[in-house]
RODO-2510 file (C-alpha; in nm, 4 decimals, decimal comma):
residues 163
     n   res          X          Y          Z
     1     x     0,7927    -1,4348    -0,9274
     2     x     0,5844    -1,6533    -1,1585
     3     x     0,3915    -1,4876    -1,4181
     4     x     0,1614    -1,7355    -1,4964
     5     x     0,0558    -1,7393    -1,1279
     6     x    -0,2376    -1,4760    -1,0509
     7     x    -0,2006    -1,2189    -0,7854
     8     x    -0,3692    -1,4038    -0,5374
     9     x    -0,1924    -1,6978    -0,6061
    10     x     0,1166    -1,4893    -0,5698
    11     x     0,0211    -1,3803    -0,2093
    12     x    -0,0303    -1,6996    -0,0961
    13     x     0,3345    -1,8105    -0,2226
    14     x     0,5154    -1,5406     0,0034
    15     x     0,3155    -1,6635     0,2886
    16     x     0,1159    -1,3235     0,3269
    17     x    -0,1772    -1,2830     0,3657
    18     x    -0,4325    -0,9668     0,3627
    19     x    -0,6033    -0,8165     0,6536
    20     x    -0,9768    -0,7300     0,6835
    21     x    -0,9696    -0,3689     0,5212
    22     x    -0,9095    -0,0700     0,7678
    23     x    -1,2535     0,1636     0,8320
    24     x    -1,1905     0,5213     0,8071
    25     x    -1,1547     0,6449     1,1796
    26     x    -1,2376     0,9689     1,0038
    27     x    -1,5004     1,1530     0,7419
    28     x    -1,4017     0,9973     0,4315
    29     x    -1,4342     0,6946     0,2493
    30     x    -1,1107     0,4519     0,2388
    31     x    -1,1498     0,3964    -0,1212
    32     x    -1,3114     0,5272    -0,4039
    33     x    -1,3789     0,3429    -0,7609
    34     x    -1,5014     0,6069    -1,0547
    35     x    -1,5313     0,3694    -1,3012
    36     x    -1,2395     0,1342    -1,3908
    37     x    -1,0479     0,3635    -1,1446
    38     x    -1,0210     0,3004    -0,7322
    39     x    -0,8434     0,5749    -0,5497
    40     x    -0,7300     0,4476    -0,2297
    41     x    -0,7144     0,7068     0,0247
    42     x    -0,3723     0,6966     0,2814
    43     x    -0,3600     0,3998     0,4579
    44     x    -0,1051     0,3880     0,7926
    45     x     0,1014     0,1149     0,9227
    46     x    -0,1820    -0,0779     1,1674
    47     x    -0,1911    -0,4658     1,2045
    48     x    -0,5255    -0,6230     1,3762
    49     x    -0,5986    -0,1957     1,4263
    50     x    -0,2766    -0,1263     1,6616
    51     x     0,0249     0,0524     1,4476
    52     x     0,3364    -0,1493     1,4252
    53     x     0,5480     0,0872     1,4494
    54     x     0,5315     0,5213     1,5861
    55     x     0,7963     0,7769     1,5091
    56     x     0,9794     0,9742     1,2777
    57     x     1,2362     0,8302     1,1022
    58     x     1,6185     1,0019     1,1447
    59     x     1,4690     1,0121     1,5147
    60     x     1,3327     0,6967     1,7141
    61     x     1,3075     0,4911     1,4004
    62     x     1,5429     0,3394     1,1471
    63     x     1,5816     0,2289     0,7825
    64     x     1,4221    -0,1349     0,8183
    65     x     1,1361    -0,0553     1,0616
    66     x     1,0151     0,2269     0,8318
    67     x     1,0311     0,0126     0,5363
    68     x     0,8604    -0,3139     0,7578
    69     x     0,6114    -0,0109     0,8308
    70     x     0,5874     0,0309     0,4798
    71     x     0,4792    -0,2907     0,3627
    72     x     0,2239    -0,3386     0,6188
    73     x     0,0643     0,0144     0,4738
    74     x     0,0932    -0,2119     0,1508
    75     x    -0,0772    -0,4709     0,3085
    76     x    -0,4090    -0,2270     0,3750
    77     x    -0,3754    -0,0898     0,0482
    78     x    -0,4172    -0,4322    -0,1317
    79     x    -0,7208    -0,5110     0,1368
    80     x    -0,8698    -0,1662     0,0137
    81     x    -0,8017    -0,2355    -0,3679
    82     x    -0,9804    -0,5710    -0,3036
    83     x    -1,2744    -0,4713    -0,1658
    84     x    -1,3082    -0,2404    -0,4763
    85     x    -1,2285    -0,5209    -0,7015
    86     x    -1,3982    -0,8186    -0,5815
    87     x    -1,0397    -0,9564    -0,6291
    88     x    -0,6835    -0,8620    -0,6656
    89     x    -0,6750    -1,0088    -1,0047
    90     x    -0,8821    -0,7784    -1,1382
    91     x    -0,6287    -0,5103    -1,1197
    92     x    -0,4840    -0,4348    -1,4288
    93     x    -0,2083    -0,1738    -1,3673
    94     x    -0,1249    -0,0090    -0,9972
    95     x    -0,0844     0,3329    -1,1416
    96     x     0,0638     0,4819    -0,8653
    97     x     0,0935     0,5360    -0,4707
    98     x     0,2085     0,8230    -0,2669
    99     x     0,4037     0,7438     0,0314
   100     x     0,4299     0,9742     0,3379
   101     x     0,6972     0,8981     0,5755
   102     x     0,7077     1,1003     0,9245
   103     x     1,0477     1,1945     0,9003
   104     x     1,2743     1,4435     1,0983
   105     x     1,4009     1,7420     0,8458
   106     x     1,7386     1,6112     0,7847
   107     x     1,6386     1,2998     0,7122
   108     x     1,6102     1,2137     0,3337
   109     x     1,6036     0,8560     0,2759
   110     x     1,2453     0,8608     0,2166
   111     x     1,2900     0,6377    -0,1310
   112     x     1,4529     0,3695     0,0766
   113     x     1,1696     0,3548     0,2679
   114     x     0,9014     0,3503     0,0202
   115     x     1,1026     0,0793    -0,1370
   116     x     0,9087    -0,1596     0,1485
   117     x     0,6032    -0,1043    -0,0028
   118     x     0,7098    -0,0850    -0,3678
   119     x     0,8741    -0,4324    -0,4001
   120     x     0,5490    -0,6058    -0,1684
   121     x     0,3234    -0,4601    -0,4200
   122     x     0,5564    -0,5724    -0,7158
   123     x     0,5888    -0,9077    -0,5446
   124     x     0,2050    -0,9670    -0,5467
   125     x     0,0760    -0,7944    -0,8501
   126     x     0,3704    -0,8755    -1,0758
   127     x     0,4091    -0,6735    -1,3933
   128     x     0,1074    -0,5227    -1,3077
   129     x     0,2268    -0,4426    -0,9606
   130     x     0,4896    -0,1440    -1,1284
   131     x     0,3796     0,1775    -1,0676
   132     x     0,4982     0,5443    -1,0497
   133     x     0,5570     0,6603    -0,7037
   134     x     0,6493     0,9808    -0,4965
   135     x     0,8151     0,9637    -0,1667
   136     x     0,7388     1,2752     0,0574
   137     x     0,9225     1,3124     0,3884
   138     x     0,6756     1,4972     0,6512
   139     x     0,6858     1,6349     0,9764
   140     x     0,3939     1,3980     1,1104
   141     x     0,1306     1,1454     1,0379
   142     x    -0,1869     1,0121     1,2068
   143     x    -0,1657     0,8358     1,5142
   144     x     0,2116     0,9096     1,5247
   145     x     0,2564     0,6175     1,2261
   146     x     0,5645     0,6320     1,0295
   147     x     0,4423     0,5871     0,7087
   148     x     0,0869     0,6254     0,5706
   149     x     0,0288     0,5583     0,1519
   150     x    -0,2070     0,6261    -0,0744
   151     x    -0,2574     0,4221    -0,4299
   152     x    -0,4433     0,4988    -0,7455
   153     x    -0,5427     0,1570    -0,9793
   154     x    -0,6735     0,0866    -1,2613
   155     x    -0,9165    -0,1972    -1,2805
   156     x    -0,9478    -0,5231    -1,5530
   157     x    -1,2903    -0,3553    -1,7403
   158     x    -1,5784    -0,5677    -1,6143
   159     x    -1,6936    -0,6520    -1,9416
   160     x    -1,2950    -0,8333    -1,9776
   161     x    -1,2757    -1,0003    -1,6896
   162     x    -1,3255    -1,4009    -1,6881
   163     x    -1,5164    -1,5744    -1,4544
***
């Protein structure tokens, strides 16, 4: 990861690249800025609107599926953030995301999974890309996705950013 290179840059450079951002199927917004702060409210694993993956991990789906699952979940969560921002570069710090993963009640490598999403979002936002993260396993999700996750950033002030 290059530091000098912005986030967008960044994105480009693993080949990735972001999706329009999912519309709540649901009432509630899919992101919410309050000032310098956007809220992004749980976003599942769906590619082109179809989930990539269903099931409950420690049942019908493993280890690298949930965390694949996981990144794409990133992947909406950096569409939402940059529709809030105008641009991913004006994020100054992820503060934090909460992931959910569908999980049967035995099953507790819920950390491993959330790692999918944790390193993407490292990956693309670099230093500003750490965050503090919980990883809850739950009994199910909507639309029978694996993973859903929610994020909380805090934006570049307006006044700060360059043009």
């Amino acid at each position: 990861m290059n530091a000098l290179q912005t986030a967008e840059q960044r994105l480009a450079g693993l080949g990735l690249t972001l999706p329009d951002p999912p519309v709540a199927v649901a009432a509630f917004q899919p992101y919410v800025r309050f000032g310098e702060t956007v809220y992004v409210s749980g976003q599942i694993a769906t590619r082109d609107g179809r989930l990539v993956a269903a099931g409950r991990l420690g049942d019908d789906v493993d280890i690298a599926t949930g965390q694949d699952a996981a990144r794409v979940c990133a992947l909406n969560v950096l569409a939402q953030l940059r529709a809030a921002a105008g641009s991913l570069d004006a994020i100054a710090r992820l503060v934090k995301i909460g992931v959910f993963v569908a999980c049967t009640p035995g099953f507790t490598a819920q950390p491993q999974v959330a790692d999918g999403a944790s390193r993407l979002l490292i990956d693309v936002l670099g230093p500003a890309g750490a965050h503090a993260r919980s990883a809850i396993g739950v009994a199910a999700l909507p639309l029978g996705t694996p993973v859903e996750i929610e994020a909380i950033a805090e934006l570049v002030p307006t006044g700060s950013r360059q043009s």
